[in-house]
C-alpha positions as CSV (number, residue, x, y, z in Angstrom):
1,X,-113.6,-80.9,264.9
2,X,-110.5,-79.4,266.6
3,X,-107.3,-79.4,263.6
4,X,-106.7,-81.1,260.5
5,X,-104.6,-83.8,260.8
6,X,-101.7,-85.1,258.7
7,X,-104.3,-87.5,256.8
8,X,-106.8,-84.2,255.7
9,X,-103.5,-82.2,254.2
10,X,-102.8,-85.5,252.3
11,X,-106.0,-85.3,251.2
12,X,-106.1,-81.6,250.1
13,X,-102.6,-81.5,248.9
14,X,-104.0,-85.0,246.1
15,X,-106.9,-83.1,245.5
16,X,-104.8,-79.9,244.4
17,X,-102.4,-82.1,242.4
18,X,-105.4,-83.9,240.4
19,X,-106.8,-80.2,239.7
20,X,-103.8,-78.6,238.7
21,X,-101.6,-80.7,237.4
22,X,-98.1,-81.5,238.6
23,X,-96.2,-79.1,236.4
24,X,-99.1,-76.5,237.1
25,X,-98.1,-75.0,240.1
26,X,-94.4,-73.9,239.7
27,X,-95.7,-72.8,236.4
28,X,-98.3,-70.0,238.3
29,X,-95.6,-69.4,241.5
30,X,-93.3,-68.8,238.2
31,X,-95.6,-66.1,236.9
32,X,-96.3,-64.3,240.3
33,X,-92.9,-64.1,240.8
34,X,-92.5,-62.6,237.4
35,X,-95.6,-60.3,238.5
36,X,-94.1,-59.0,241.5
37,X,-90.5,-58.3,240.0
38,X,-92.4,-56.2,237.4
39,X,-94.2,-54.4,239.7
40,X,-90.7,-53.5,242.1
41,X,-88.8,-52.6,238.6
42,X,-91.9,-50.3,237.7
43,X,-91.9,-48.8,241.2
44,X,-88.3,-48.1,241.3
45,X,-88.7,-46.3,237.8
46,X,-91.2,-44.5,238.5
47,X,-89.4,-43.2,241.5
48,X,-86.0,-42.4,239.3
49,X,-88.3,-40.7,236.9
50,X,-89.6,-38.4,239.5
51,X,-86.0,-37.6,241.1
52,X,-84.7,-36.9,237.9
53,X,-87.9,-34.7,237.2
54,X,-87.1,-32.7,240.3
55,X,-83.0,-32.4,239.6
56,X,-83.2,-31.5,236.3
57,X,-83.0,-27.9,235.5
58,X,-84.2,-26.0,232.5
59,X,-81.5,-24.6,230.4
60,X,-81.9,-22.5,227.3
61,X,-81.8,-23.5,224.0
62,X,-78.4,-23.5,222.5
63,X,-78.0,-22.0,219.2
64,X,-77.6,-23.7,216.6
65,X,-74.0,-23.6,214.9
66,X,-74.6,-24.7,211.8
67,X,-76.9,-21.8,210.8
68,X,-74.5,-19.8,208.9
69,X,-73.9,-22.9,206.9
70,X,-76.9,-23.6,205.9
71,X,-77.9,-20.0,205.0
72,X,-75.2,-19.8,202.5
73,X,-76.4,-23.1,201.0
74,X,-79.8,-21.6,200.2
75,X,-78.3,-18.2,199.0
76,X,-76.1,-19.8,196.3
């Protein structure tokens, strides 16, 4: 009752094939690896967003240059 030996892991490791398939499992490591790049890109924007957030500063509004333009359009 000690450790598994080589024979039990055999065993597991047919039992996991037969359940999951043989083209199963690199399919799911596939998608948690997809997962877990998502998650990093989403943490690493979320990060920008709030540096940028903090950098930014608030400048007035510029006027605008075409308003003499397009108050002589709506005179004539």
């Amino acid at each position: 009752m000690g450790s598994f030996s080589i024979w039990h892991w055999l065993i597991v490791l047919v039992v996991v094939l037969l359940l999951f398939g043989r083209g199963k499992i690199p399919e799911l490591m596939g998608d948690m690896a997809k997962g877990i790049k998502s998650f990093k890109k989403g943490m690493s924007e979320e990060d920008e967003d709030a540096e940028t957030a903090k950098t930014v500063e608030h400048q007035p509004d510029e006027p605008i240059k075409d308003a003499a333009k397009t108050s002589k359009k709506k005179a004539g």
